[in-house]
C-alpha positions in Angstrom: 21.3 10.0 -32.0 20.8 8.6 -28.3 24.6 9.4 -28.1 23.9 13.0 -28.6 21.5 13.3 -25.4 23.2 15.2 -22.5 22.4 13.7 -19.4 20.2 15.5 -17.2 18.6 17.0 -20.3 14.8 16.6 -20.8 13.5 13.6 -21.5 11.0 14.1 -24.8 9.8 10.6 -25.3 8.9 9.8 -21.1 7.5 13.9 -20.9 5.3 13.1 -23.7 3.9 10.1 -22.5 3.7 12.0 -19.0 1.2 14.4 -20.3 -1.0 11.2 -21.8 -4.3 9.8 -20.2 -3.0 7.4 -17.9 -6.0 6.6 -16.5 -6.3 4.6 -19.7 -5.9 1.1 -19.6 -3.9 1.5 -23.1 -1.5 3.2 -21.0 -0.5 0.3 -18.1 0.8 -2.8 -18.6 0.0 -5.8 -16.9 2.8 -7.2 -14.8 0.8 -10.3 -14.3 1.2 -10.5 -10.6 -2.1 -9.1 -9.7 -1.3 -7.7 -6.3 1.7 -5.6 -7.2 -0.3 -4.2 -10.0 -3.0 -3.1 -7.7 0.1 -1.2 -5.5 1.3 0.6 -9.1 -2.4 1.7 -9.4 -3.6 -1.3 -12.0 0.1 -2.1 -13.9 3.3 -0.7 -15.0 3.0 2.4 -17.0 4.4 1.6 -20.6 7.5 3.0 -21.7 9.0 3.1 -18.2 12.2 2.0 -16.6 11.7 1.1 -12.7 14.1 0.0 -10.5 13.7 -2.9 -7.6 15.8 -1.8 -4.7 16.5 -4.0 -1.7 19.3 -5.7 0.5 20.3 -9.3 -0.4 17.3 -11.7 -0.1 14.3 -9.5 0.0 12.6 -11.3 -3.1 14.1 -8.4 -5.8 15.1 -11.2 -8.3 12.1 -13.5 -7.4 9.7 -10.2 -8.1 11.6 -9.4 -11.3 11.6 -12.9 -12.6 7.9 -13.7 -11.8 7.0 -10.2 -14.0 9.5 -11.8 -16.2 7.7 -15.4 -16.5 4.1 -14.4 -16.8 4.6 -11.8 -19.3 6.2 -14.5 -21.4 3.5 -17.1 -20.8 0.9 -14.7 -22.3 3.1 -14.5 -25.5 5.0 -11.3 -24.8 8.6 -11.0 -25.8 11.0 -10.6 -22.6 14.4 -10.1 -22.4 16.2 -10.9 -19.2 20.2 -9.6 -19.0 22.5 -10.8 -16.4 25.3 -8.5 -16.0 28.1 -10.5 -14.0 30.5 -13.4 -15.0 28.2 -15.8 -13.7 26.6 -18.2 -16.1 22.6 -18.1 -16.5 22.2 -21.3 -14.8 22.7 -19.5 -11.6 20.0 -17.4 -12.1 17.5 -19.7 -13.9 18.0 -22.5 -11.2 16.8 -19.6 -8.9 13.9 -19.4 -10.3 13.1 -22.9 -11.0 11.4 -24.0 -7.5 8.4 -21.0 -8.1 5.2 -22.6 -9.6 5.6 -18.9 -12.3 9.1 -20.8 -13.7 8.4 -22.7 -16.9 11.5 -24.0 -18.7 9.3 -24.4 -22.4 9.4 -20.2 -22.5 13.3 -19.9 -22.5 14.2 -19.5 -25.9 10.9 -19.0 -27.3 9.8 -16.0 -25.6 12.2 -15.5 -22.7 15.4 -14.8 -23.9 18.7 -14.5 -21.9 21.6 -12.6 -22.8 25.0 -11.9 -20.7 25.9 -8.0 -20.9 29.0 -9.0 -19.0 31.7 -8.5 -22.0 29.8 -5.3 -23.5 30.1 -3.5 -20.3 33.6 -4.5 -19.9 33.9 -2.3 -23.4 32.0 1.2 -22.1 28.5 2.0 -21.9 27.8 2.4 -25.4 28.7 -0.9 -26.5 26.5 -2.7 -23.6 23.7 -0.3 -24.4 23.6 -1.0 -27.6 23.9 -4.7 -27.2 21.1 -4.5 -25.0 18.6 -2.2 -27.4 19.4 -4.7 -30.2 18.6 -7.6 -28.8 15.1 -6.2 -27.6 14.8 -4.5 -30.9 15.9 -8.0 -32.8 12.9 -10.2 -29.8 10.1 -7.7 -30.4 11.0 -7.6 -26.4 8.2 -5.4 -24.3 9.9 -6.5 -20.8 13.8 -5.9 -20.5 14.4 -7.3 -16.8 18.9 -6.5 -15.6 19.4 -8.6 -12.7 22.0 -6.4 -10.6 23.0 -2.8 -11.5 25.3 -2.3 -8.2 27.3 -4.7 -10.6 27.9 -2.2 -12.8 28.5 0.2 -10.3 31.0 -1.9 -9.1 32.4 -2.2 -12.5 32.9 1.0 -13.9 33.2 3.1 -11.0 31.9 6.0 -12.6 28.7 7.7 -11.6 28.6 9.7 -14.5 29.3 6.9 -16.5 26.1 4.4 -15.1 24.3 7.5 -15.1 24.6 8.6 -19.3 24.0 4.3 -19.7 20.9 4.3 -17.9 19.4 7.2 -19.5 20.1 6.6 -22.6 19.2 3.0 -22.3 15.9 4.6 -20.5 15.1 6.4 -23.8 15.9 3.8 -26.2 13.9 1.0 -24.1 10.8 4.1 -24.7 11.3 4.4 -28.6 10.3 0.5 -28.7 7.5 0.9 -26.5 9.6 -1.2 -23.8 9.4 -1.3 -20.1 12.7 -1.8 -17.9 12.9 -3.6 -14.8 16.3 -3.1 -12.9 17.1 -4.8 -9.8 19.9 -3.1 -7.1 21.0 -4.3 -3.9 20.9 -1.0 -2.2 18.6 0.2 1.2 16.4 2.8 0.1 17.6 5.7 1.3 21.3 4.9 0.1 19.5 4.9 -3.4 17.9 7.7 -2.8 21.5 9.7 -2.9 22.4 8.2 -6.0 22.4 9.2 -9.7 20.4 6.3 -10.3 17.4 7.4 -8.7 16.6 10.3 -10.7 17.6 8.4 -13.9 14.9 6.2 -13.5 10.8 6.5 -14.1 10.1 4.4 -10.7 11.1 2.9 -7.8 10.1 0.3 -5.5 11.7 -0.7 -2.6 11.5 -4.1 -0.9 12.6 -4.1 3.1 13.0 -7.4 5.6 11.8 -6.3 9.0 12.6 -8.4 12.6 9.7 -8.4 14.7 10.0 -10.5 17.4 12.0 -14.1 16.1 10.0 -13.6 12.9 11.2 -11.9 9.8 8.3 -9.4 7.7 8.7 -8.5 4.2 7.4 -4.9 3.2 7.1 -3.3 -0.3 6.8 0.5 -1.2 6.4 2.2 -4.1 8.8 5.1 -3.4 7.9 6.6 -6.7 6.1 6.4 -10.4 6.3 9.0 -12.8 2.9 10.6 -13.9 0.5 7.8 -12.1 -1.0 7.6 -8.8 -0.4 4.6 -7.0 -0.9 3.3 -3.4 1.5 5.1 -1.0 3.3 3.6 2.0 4.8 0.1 2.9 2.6 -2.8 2.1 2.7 -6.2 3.8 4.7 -9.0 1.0 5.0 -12.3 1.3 7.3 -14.9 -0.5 5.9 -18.4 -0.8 6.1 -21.4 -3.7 3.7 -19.0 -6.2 6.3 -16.1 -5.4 5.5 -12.8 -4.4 2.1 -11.5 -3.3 1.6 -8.0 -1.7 -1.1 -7.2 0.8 -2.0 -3.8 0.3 -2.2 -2.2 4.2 -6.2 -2.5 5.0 -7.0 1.4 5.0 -6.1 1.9 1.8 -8.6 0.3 0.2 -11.8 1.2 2.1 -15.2 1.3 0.5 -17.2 4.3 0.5 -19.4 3.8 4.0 -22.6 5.3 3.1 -24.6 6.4 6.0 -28.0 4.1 6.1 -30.6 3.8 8.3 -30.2 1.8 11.3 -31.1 -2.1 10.2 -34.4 -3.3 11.4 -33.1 -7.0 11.9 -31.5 -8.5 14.8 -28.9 -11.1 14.8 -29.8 -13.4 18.4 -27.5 -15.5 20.2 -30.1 -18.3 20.6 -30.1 -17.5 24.6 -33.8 -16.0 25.2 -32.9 -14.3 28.1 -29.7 -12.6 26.8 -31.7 -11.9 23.3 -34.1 -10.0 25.6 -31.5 -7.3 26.9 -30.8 -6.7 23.6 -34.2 -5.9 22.2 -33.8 -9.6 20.1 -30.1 -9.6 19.6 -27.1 -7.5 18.0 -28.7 -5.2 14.6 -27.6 -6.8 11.6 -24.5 -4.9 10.3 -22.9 -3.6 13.1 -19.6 -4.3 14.8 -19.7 -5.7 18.7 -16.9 -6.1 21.4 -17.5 -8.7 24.0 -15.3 -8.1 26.4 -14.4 -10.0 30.1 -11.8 -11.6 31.6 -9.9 -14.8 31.5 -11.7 -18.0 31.4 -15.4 -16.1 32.0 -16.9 -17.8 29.1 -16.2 -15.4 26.0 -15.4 -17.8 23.6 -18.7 -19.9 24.6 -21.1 -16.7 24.5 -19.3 -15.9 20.8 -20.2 -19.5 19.9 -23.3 -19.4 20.7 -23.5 -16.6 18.4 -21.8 -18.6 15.7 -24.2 -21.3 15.6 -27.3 -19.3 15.9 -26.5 -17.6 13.0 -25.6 -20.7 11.2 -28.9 -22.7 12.2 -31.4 -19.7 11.0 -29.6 -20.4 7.7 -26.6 -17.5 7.7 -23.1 -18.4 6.7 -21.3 -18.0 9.4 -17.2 -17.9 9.6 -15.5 -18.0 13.3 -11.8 -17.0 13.4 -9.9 -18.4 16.5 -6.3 -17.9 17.3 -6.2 -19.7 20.2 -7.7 -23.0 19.6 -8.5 -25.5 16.3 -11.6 -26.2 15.3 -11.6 -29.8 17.4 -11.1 -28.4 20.7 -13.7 -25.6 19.7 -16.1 -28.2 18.9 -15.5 -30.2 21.9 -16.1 -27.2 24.4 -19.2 -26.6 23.0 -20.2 -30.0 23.3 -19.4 -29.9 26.9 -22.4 -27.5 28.1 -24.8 -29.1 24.9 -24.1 -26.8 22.0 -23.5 -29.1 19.1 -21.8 -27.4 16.2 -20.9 -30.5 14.1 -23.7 -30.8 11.8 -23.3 -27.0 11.0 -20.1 -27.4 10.2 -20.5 -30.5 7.9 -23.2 -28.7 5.9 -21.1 -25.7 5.2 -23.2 -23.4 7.4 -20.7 -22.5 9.8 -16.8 -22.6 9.1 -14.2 -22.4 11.6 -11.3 -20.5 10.8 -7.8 -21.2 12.6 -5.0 -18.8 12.5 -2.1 -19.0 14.9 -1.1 -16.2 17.1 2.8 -16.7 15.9 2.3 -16.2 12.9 -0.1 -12.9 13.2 0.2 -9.8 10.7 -2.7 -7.7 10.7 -3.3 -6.9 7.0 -2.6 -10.6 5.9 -5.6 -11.6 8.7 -8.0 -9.0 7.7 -6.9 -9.7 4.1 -7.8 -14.0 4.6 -11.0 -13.2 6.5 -12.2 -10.7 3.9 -11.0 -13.1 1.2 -13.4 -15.9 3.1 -16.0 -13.4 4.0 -16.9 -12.4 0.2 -16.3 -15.8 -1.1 -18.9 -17.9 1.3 -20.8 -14.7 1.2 -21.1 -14.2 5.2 -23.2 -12.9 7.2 -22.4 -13.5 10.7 -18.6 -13.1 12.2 -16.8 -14.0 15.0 -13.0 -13.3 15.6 -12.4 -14.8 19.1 -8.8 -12.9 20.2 -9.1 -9.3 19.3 -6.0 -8.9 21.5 -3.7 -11.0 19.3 -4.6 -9.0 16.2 -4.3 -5.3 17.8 -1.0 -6.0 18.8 0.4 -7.6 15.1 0.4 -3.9 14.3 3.6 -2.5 15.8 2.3 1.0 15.5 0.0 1.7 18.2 -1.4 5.2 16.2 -2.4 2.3 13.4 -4.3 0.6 15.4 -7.4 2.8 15.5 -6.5 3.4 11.7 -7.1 -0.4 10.5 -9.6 -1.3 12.9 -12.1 1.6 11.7 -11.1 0.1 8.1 -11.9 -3.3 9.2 -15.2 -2.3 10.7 -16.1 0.1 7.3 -15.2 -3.2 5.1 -17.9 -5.7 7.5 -20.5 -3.4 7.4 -19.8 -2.7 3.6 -19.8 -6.6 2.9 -23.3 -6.3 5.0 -21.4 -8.6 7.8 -23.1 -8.7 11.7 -19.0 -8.5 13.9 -18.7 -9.9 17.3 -14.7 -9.5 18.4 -13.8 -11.1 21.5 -11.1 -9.3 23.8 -9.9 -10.1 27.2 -9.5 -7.5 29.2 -6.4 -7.1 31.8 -8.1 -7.6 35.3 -9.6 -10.8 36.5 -11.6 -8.0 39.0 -10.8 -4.7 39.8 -11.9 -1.2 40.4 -10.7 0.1 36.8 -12.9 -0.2 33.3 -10.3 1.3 31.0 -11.1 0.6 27.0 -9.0 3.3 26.2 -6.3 0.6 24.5 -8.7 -0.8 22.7 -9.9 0.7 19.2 -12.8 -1.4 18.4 -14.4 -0.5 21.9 -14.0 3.1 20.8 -15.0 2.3 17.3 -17.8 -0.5 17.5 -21.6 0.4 17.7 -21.9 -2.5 20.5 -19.7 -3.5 23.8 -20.6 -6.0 26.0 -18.5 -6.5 29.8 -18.6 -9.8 30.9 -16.8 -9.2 34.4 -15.8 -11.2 37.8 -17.5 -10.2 41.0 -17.1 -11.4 44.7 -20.1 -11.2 46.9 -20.8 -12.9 50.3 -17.5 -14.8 50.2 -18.6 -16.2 46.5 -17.2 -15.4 43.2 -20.2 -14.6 40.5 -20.1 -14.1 36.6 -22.1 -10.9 35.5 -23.0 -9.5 32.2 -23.7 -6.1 31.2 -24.7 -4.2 28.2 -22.4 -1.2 28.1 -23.4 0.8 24.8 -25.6 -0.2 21.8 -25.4 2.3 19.1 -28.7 3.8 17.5 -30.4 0.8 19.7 -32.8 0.4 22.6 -30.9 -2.0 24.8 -32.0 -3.1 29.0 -28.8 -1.9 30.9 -29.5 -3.8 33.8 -26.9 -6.3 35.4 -27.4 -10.0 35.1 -25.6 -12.9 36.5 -24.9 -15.6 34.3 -24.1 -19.3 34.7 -22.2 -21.7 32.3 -23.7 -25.2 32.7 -24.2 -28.4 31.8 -26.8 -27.6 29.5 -25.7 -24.3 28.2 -25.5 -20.7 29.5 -28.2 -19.4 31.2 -28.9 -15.7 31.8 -30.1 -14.9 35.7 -32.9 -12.0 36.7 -31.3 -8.1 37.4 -29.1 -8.3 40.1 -30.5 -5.4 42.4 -29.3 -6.4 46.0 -25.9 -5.2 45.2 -23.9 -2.1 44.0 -20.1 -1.4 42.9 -20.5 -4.7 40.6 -18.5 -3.6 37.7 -15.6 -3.0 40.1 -15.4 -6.4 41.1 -15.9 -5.6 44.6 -19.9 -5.3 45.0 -21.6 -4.1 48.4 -24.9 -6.1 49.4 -27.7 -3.6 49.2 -30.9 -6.1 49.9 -30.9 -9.9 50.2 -30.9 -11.6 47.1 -28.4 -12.1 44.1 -29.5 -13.2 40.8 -33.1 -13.7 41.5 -31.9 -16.5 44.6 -32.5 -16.0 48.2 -29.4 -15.3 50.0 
């Protein structure tokens, strides 16, 4: 008898299924929200009761009811309890605005029942109410929207504790899963019965960063099955919830390989020439100078390059659309129109306020494998290094970023302004890709003879021959053009260079 079970006692049914192969796929059920089943490690485990903790409005009952919706909708038996006064309206008019919500399933295979009057009687008459209607449906999902109600109810720890348990072990009998939702932070949870009652937990957070407002996800725990670890970027939108698992999680294995043989050119001879023919295919580049130098031009030129020798080629901006993009380049003769129209090149735009670095990397990884590119340019490294709040990350997800191009056999340029217009310091230290990437490229302001000059320089090309000298460049008309080694002068790279001869750029003085 279930009634017999002390609470606290061992829990044969869940202990069994413990020991079991759970890397089988016999074992896991789907929840039908793909992305949440990839943060349980591939589904809910089977016989399970799992609680959704969260304060008010971060997407518990929207979670809950989306598992609830697609299990139905592939002809599985659900049954969803509400456990206050309210009537089910409430709750189903909730739900209705998601695109999951489909009013033909109630009463067929999603079936609503009201616990209310049953736990007003004691824990065994609710349990049992619930058990026999899931018993009665053939019901593999039990979803109770709001346990703190109960809580609230009874008042009795012991009490809610002995009701979940023993609701726990019938719910496994029938080869059920239970989904609970509670309004409770985390750590409050964590000092209640409830949380070791239970098989999981996952806890749901709403962060302020800024004037926006970012949903995390963690599973906290999940009894005999690895699963992701951490807080994972969520996001709440007319589907419902998706979950973005955070970028290093996921990285492929980065065999080592030998260095590539091809070069990826930027279409400009003379720059293509300092870099033995252009960047090697596969590797991750920083082009770094300050503002208004002509970063965003030189990256374009890369773009279109790539896409005219016939590589898909995806440019992601946060700083201008695709129309002013276009337009620049038109200004000094670079047309890019024609390579966008055939599908060759697309241009990505992605607003800086509404940044978050594992949804960015998620989209461009999502566009990379999908057109099946081959050249990138993200054009704002800046923006994304700081959508991660955690400085220590930084380095974290941009070597996971760089493992995931190279895997996906992508050539990286990422632009990044750097803090000084001129100066005497060259500090990258801030920046993880410059530490990270093979490449980095200084594109830097100089002042000589009462005239300011634009200069290029090839800092480090890894596993690469590379010319080292210092060019000046020019942005005209008709395109950027690369100048002969600047020789006459020294202390360049400060920004505040010393005549050493009489010529600058290859041009009499």
């Amino acid at each position: 008898m279930l009634g017999d079970l002390e609470p606290g006692s061992p829990l044969p049914v869940r202990g069994e299924q413990a020991m079991m192969d759970t890397s089988s796929n016999q074992q896991i059920f789907s929840s039908g929200v793909p992305s949440f089943d990839l943060l349980l490690g591939g589904g809910i485990p089977r016989r399970q009761s799992i609680i959704i903790t969260g304060n008010p409005g971060s997407g518990k009952t929207i979670l809950c009811g989306q598992v609830a919706f697609r299990t139905a909708a592939r002809g599985i038996p659900v049954v969803l309890a509400t456990v206050t006064s309210e009537p089910h309206d409430k709750l189903v008019q909730a739900l209705s605005g998601f695109s999951f919500f489909d009013g033909g399933l109630l009463g067929d295979k999603l079936f609503l029942v009201s616990a209310y009057a049953s736990l007003k009687k004691g824990a065994k008459e609710a349990r049992d109410i619930l058990l026999h209607t899931v018993r009665e449906r053939g019901a593999k999902l039990l979803f109770i929207d709001g346990l703190r109600s109960i809580r609230d109810l009874w008042q009795d720890e012991a009490k809610l504790r002995e009701f979940l348990y023993e609701l726990g072990i019938g719910l496994a009998a029938m080869d059920c899963i239970g989904l609970f939702t509670t309004e409770y932070a985390l750590d409050k949870l964590l000092a209640l019965p409830e949380a070791t009652t239970v098989d999981g937990i996952v806890a749901l957070d709403v962060l302020r960063q800024g004037g926006r407002r970012l949903r995390r996800m963690e599973v906290v725990k999940l009894r005999g099955r690895d699963h992701l670890t951490g807080e994972h970027f969520m996001r709440l939108g007319r589907e419902g919830v998706e979950v973005i698992p955070r970028l290093e999680t996921q990285v492929p294995s980065d065999l080592e390989v030998a260095p590539p043989s091809t070069r990826s050119s930027f279409g400009l001879p003379e720059f293509d020439t300092l870099l033995y023919g252009g960047l090697p295919a596969r590797s991750t580049t920083l082009l770094a100078g300050s503002m208004g130098i002509g970063k965003t031009l030189l990256a374009t030129h890369f773009a279109a390059q790539g896409a005219r020798q016939g590589e898909k080629t995806l440019f992601v901006s946060f700083f201008e659309p695709p129309v002013q993009l276009v337009a620049r380049a038109r200004r000094i003769g670079l047309e890019v129109a024609e390579d966008l129209s055939r599908g060759a090149l697309k241009m990505l735009h992605l607003p800086p306020s509404e940044l978050e670095a594992d949804a960015i990397a998620h989209r461009v990884l999502e566009e990379v494998a999908r057109l099946g590119v081959q050249r990138l340019v993200v054009d704002g490294l800046s923006e994304l290094e700081r959508s991660i709040s955690d400085p220590e990350r930084r380095h974290i997800f941009m070597a996971a970023l760089s493992v995931h191009l190279r895997h996906a056999g992508v050539t990286s340029l990422f632009t990044k302004e750097v803090s000084k217009v001129a100066g005497t310091e060259l500090d990258f230290n801030d920046s993880p890709i410059a530490l990270l990437g093979e490449n980095l490229v200084l594109l830097r302001y100089v002042e000589l003879r009462g005239r300011i000059h634009r200069v290029l320089s090839i800092l480090k090309m890894r596993d690469s021959r590379y010319d080292g000298d210092l060019r000046e460049f020019e942005i005209r008309d008709e395109g950027i053009r690369v100048l002969a080694p600047m020789r006459s002068a020294e202390g360049l790279l400060t920004g505040q260079a010393r005549a050493v001869g009489t010529s600058i750029g290859g041009v009499s003085s």
